[in-house]
N, C-alpha and C positions, 0 to 999 in steps of 0.2 A: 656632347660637343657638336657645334654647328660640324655638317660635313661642307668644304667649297670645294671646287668645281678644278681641280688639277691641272687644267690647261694653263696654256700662259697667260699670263695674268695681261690685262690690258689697262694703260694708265688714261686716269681722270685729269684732267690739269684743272685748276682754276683759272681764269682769267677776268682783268680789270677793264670797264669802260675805254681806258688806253692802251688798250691792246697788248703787241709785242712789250711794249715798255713796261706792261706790271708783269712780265715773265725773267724769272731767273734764265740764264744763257745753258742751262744742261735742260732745264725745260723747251726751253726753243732749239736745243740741236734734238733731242725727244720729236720733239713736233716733224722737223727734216726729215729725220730719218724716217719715217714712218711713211707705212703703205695707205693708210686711210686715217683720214680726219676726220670727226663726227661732230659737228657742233651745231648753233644756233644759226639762222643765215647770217646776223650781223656778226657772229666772233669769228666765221669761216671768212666773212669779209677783211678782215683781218691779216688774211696770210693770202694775197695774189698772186704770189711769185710758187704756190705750194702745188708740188708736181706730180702728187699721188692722188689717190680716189677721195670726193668727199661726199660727206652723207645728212646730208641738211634735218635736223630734228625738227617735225612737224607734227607732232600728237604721234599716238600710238605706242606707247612704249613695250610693251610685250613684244610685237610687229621689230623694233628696233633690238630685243634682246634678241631674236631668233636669228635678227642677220649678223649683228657683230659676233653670235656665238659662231654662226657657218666662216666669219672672217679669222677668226682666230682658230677654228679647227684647221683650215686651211693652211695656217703659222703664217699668217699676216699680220705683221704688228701694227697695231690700233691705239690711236688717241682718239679720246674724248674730250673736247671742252667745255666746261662749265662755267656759269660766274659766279663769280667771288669765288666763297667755300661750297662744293658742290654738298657737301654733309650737311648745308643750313637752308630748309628749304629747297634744297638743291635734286637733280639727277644722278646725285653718288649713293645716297642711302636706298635707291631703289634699283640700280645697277650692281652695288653690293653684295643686294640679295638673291640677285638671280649669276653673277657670272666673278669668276677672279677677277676681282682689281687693284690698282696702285693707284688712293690718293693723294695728290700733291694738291691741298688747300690753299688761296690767293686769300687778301685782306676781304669780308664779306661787306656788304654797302652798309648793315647794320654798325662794323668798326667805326668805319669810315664816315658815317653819320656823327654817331657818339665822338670821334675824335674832329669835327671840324665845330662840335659844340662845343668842345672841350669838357665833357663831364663824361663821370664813370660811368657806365652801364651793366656791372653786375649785380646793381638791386632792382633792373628794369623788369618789367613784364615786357615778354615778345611774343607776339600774335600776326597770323596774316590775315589777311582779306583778300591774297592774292589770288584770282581765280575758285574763290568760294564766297557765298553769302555773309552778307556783314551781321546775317542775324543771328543775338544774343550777343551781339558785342558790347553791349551796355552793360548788362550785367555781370560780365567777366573783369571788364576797368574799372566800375567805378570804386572809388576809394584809392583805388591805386596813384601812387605819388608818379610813377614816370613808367609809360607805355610805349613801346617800338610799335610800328605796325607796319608790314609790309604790305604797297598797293597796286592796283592795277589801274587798267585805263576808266573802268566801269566805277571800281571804288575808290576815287580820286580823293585827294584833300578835301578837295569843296564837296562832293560827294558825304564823304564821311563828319565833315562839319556839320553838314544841313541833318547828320544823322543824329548826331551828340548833342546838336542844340534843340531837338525834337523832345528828348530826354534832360533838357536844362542843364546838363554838363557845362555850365559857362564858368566853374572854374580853373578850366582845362586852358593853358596854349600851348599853341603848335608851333614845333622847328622842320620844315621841310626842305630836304636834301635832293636835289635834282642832277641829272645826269652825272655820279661822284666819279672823278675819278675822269672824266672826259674832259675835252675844251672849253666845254659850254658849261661845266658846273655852276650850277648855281645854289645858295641857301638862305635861307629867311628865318624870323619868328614873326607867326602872325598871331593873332586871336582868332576865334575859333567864326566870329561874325564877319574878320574880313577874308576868310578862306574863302564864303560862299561867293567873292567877286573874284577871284581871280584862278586863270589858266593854268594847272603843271605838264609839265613833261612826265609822260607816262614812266620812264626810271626816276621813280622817286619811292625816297621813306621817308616814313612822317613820325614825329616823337614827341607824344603829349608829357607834359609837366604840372604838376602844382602842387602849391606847399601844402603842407601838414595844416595851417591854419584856414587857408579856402577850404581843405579837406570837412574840416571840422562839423559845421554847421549840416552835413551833406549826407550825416550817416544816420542809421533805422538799423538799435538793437533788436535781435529776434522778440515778438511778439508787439510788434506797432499795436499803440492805439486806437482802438475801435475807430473816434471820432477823427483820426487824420485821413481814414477815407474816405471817398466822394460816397455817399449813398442814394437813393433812392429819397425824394422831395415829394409829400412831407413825411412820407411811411416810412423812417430813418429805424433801423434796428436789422433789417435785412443782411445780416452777416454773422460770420461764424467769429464769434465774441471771442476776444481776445484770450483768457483763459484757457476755453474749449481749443480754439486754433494751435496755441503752444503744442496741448498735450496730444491732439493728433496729427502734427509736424512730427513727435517725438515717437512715436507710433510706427510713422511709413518709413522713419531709419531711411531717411535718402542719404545717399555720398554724391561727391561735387558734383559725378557724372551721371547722375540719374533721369531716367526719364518719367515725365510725372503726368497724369492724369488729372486732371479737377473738372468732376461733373458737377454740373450748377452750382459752377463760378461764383454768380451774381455780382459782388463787388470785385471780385478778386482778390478778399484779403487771403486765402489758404496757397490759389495759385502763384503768387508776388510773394510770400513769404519761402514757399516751396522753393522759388528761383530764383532767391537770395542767399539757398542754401546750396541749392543744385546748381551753380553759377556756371558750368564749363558741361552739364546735360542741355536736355531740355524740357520745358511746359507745357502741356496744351489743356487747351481749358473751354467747357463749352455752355453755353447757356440758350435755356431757349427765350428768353424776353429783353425784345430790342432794348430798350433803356439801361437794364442792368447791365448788358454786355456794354454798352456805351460807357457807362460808368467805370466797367470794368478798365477799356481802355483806356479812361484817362489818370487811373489809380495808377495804370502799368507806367504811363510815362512819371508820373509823380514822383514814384519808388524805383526808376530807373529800369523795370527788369522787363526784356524783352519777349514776352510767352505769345506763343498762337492760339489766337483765340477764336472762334467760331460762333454763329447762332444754329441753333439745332436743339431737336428733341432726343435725346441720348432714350436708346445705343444707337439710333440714328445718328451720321455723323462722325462715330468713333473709327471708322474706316478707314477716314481719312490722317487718324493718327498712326505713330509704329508705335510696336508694343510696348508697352510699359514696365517700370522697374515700381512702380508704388502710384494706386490710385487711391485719388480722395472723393467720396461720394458725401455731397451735402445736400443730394435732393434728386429722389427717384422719377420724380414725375409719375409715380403709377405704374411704374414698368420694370418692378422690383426684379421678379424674376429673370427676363429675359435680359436687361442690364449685368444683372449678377454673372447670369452664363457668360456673357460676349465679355465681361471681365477676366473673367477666372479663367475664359480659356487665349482670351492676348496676354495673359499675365505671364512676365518671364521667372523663370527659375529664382526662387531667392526672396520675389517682391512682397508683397505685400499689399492687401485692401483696407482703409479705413472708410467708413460709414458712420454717419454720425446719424442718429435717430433720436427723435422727439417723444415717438407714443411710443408702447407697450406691443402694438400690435406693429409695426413697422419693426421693433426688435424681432421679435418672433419668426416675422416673413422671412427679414435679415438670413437671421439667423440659422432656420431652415433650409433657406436657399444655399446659402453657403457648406452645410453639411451635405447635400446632394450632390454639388460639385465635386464632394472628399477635400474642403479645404478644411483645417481647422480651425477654429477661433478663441478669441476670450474678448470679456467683454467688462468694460468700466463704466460706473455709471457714474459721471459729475453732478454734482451736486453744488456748486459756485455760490456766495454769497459776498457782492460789494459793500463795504462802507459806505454814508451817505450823512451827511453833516444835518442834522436837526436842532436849530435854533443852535446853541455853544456846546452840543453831545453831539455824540453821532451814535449813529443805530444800522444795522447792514441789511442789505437786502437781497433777495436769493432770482438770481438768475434761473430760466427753466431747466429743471432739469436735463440730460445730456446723456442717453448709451452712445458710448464709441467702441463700436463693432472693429477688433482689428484679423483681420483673415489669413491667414498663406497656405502657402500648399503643405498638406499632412508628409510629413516624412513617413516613410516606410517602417520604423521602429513604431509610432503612434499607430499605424494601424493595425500594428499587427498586435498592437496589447490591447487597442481597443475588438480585436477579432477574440483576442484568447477569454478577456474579459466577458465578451457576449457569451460565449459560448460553456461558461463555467455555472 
């Protein structure tokens, strides 16, 4: 059981763009009474007539738990204000965790959105962009029928339009909610092409919508079609074939939140698929020949899904990613060995390496190297063969064969039967 902090507890309040007026009156005698008020400079704006200590939040929050814990050692009683519900996005679940509190939650601007749209929003997805990268936000929405987003000055509407239209999200429009709850409220529905013309007020949420039938057209079951992406002109074949691709997706075992690896990308079809599956991790993906990495990028915007992608010769390059939960290797460059190692040893707890190999002697290196590491392995050979329509028969045809090397780290049990075994 969590241990808290036995001192007095100090209360959070919520508050509304209108001030006093979205506070209950034992909230506002709370506030009176109190020796110190901590809030944002505009909600401290708020209370002019207030004749106790105030403490303007400006960054730092550690900085700010060590002084209202010295204020409250003291038996100082402390208010906090927050907006809206401070538990959403807010400074309560991080005040929570470090000191005794009393939450009193106000209407949150996401309500307050949803109810001046007048629709439910308990089948919404909610996400911010507030004060964090909007990146991989394409691939966490798409598909999704009704999106919240919480923004900032930097990730504005029109910001975030020129984002989703980059990725052809054009069946998306948007209700944006500005100042809720103030004088100057204002709200709209725009399309996503006239956000990029016009201004908002930095308090704003935006809430994307679309039906189930714009949905339709817009979706890519797991294992896309070799020929929907962009290849290399006129040496088309450069890609890990649809088949092979499934079965070592199936391999790296990624979950939503995984972080993934794909060395020599080229088109991107393993990366794009990886981050349709990893949709709330991340991709990164690297290649060393300009045109396929170009290609790659424009597959990503095709297929929605936002991975970082790099030109480089790997393990050059891989420095610049954080470790991995599951790499996919489609192409050594030569650097079998030394790739393997700077693999095996950023690989997290748990992950997993696939390699796909063409020759016999490529298995072998593989395979060697990875034993040297202490990773274990097994290995599948594919053997693929397509249908192909001749004259009113068909007859099939066999794809190259395919080792998919899958790696991870040897548990402690495997090595120790493979020690007793040696030694028998």
């Amino acid at each position: 059981m969590k241990q808290i902090n036995q001192l007095a507890a100090l209360k959070v309040i919520g508050i509304g763009d209108d001030g006093q007026g979205s506070l209950l009156p034992q909230y506002i005698q709370w506030i009176a009474e109190s020796e110190v008020l901590v809030g944002g400079e505009r909600q401290l704006q708020f209370f002019p007539d207030y004749s106790g200590e105030t403490i303007a939040i400006k960054g730092g929050l550690s900085e700010l738990v060590n002084r209202l814990k010295s204020e409250v050692e003291q038996g100082r009683k402390v208010v906090v204000l927050a907006s809206g519900d401070p538990l959403f996005y807010g400074i309560g679940g991080y005040l929570s965790s470090k000191l005794n509190v009393e939450i009193y939650p106000n209407i949150s601007s996401l309500q307050l959105a949803f109810a001046r749209m007048g629709q439910s929003w308990q089948d919404a997805y909610v996400t911010s962009v507030h004060g964090r990268s909007m990146k991989g936000l394409a691939q966490r929405i798409d598909g999704k029928t009704k999106v919240a987003l919480l923004t900032d000055e930097t990730n504005s509407p029109k910001a975030i339009a020129k984002y989703l239209l980059s990725f052809g999200m054009t069946e998306y429009r948007a209700f944006v909610a500005e100042n809720l709850g103030g004088t100057d409220e204002r709200t709209g529905w725009y399309e996503l092409q006239e956000l990029e013309e016009h201004e908002f007020s930095p308090l704003n949420v935006m809430i994307l919508t679309a039906s189930k039938d714009a949905l339709a057209g817009k979706r890519w079951p797991m294992g896309i079609d070799d020929e929907m992406f962009i290849q290399r002109k006129p040496d088309k074949g450069l890609i890990t074939k649809k088949e092979i691709r499934v079965m070592s997706l199936a391999q790296l075992a990624l979950q939503p939140d995984s972080i993934v690896w794909d060395i020599g990308t080229c088109t991107g079809s393993v990366a794009i698929e990886a981050a349709r599956i990893a949709r709330y991790g991340e991709v990164y993906a690297i290649e060393k020949n300009e045109p396929d990495l170009q290609n790659c990028f424009d597959n990503m915007h095709r297929f929605r899904t936002d991975i970082t992608a790099i030109q480089g010769r790997a393990p050059q390059g891989l420095e610049q990613f954080p470790d991995p939960d599951a790499v996919f290797i489609g192409g050594s460059g030569g650097e079998m060995e030394e790739l393997l190692h700077v693999c095996c040893s950023r690989l997290r707890p748990g992950g997993r390496i696939v390699l796909n190999a063409v020759t016999i002697e490529n298995l072998y290196e593989a395979n060697k190297a990875f034993k040297e590491e202490g990773f274990a392995t097994s290995i599948t050979l594919a053997q693929i063969a397509r249908s192909k329509p001749i004259l009113n028969l068909t007859r099939f045809e066999g794809l190259n064969p395919i080792y998919i090397i899958t790696a991870k780290h040897q548990e402690s049990g495997e090595a120790e039967e493979k020690e007793g075994a040696a030694s028998e």
